[in-house]
C-alpha positions as CSV (number, residue, x, y, z in Angstrom):
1,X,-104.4,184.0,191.3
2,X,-103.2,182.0,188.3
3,X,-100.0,183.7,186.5
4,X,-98.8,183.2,183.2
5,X,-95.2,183.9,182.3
6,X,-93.8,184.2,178.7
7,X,-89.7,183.4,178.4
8,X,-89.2,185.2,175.9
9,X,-84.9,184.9,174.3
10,X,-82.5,182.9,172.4
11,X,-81.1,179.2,172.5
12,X,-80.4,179.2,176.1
13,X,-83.9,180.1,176.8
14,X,-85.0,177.1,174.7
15,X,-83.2,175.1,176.5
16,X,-80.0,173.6,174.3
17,X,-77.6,171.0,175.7
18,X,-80.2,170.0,178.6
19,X,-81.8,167.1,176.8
20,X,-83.5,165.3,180.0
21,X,-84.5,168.5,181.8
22,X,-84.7,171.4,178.7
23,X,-83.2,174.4,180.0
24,X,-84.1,176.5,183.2
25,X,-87.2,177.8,181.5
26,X,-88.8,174.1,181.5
27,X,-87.4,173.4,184.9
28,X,-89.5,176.5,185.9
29,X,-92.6,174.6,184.4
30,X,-92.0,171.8,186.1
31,X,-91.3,173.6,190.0
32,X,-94.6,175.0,189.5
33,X,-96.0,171.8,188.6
34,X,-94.5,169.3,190.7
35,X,-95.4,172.3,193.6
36,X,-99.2,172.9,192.5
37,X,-98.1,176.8,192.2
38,X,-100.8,178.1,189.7
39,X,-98.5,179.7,187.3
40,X,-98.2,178.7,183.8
41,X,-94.7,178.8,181.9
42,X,-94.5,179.0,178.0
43,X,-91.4,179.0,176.7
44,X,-90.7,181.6,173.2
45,X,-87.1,181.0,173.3
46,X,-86.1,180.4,169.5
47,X,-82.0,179.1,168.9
48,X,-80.3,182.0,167.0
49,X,-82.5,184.7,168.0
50,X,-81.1,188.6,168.7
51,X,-83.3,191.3,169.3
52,X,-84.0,192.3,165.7
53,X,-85.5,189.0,165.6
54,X,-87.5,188.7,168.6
55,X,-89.1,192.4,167.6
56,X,-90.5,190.5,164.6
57,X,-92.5,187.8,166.7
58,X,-92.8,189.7,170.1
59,X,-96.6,191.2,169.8
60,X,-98.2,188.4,167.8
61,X,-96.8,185.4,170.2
62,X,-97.6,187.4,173.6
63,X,-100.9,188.4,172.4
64,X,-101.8,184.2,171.8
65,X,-100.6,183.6,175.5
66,X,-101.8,186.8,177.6
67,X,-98.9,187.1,180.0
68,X,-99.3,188.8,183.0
69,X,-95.4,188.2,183.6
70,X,-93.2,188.7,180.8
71,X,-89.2,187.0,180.9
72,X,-86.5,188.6,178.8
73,X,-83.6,186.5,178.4
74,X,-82.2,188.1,175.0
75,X,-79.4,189.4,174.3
76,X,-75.9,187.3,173.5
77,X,-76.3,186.6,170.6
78,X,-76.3,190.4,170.0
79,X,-73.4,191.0,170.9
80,X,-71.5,188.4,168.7
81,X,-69.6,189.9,166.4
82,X,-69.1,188.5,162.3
83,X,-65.9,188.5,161.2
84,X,-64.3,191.7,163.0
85,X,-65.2,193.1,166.1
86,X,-66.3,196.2,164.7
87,X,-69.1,194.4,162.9
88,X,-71.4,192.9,165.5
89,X,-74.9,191.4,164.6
90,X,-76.8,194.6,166.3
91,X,-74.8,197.2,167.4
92,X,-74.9,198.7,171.1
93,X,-77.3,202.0,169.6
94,X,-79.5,199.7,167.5
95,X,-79.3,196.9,170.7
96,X,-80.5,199.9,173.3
97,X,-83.2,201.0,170.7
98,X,-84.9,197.4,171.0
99,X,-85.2,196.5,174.1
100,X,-87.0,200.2,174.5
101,X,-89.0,198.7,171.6
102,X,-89.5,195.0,173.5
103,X,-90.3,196.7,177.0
104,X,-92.9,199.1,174.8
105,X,-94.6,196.7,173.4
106,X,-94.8,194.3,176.7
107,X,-96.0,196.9,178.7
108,X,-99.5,196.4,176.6
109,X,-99.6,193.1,178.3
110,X,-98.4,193.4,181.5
111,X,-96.0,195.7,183.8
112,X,-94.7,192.8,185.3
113,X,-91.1,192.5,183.0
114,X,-88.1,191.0,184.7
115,X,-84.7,191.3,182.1
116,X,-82.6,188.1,182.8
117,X,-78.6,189.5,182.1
118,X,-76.0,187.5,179.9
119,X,-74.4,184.3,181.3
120,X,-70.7,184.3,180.4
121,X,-69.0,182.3,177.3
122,X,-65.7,180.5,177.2
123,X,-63.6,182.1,175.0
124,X,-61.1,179.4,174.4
125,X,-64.0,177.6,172.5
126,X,-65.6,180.8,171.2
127,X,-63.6,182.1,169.4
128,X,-64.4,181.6,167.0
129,X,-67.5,179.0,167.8
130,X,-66.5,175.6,165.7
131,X,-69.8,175.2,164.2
132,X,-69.5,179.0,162.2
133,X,-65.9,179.9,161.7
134,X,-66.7,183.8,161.1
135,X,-68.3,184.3,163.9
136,X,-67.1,185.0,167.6
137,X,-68.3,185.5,170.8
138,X,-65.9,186.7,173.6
139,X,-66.2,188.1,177.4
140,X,-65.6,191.7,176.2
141,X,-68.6,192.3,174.4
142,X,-70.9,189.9,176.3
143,X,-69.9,192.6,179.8
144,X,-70.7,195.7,177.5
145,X,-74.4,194.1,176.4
146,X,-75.0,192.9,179.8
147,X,-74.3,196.0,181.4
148,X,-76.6,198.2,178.6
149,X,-79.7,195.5,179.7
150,X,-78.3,196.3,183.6
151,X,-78.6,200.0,183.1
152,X,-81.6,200.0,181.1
153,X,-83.2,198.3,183.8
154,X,-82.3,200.7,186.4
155,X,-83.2,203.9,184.4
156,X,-87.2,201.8,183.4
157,X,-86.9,200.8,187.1
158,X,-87.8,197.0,185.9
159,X,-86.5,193.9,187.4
160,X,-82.7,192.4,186.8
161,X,-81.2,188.9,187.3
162,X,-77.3,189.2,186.9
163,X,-76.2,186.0,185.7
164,X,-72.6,187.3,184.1
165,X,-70.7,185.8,187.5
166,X,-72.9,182.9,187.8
167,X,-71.6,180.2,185.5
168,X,-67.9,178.8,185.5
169,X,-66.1,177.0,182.2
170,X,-67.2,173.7,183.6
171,X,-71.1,175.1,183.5
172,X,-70.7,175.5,179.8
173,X,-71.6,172.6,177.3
174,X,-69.6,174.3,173.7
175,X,-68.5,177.7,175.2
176,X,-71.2,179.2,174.5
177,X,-74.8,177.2,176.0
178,X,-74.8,176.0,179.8
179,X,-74.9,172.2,180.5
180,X,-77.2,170.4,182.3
181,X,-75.2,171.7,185.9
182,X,-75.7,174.9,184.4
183,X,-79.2,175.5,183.3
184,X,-80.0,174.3,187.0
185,X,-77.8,176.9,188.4
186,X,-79.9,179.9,186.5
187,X,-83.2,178.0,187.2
188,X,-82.7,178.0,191.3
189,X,-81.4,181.7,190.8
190,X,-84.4,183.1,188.7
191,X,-86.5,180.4,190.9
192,X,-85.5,182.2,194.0
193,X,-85.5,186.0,192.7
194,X,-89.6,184.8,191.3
195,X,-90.4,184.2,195.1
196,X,-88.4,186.5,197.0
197,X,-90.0,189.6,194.9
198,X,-93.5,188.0,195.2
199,X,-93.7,187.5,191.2
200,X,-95.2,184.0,191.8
């Protein structure tokens, strides 16, 4: 039976910093592909995007591609903070309250929903990151959101990929987005937990 999966997340879902390849989620396409698996990959990842802003697009972009598998990989950018560290884009309560929200809405689709977890950052180039000097990202934060999505998960009882221990320094392009080395680390890991819990 033909699937259709819907990455749904940030700039690292998009794909950044993996121009010949473009990012675990089109590496996924292309498995399937090359492999004649029947499952279709469309990738919503939009650069920038928390989980206020994925709320606003969620319903009306599923509903055009009917998912029966739905991919969250949201969530860093949430926990960057603006200035102070007491002033983060959406706060842990707010954060917790949307991805009840996302997983409420994506259950009218499908109750196939797997949460991808945060990959780490380097702080030495995060903080702040060069190309917005108010705004930081560091390992303390990134473990707190990442373990919220972990926990949510295990209280829904939906499907987790820990990534936080995956990546090294030399995995990451600016600090922040994996390289090429690193977007095909995540793809064989969230290639690998697809087949080995019969999703595809």
């Amino acid at each position: 039976m033909e699937r259709t999966i819907c990455l749904f997340g940030d700039s690292i879902t998009w794909g950044a910093w993996d121009p010949k390849r473009g990012g675990w989620g089109a590496r996924l396409r292309s498995y399937f592909e090359t492999n004649n698996i029947e499952v279709e990959v469309y990738n919503c990842g939009v650069s920038g995007d928390n989980t206020d802003d994925l709320l606003q697009r969620f319903k009306v972009e599923a509903t055009a591609r009917e998912p029966n598998v739905i991919i969250f990989a949201i969530g860093i950018n949430d926990s960057q903070y603006v200035n102070s560290k007491d002033n983060p884009r959406v706060p842990i309560e707010m954060f917790q309250n949307n991805l009840q929200e996302l997983v409420n809405q994506a259950k009218d689709f499908t109750n196939k929903i797997i949460f991808i977890g945060l990959t780490k950052v380097d702080e030495s180039k995060t903080m702040p990151i060069p190309w917005d000097k108010i705004k930081f990202y560091d390992m303390d934060n990134v473990s707190k959101y990442n373990s919220v999505i972990k926990n949510f998960c295990q209280k829904n009882k939906l499907l987790f990929i820990d990534m936080l221990d995956l990546l090294q320094n030399e995995d990451l392009e600016d600090g922040l987005h994996p390289n090429p080395n690193g977007h095909k680390k995540m793809f064989e890991k969230i290639k690998k937990f697809l087949i080995d819990n019969n999703i595809v």
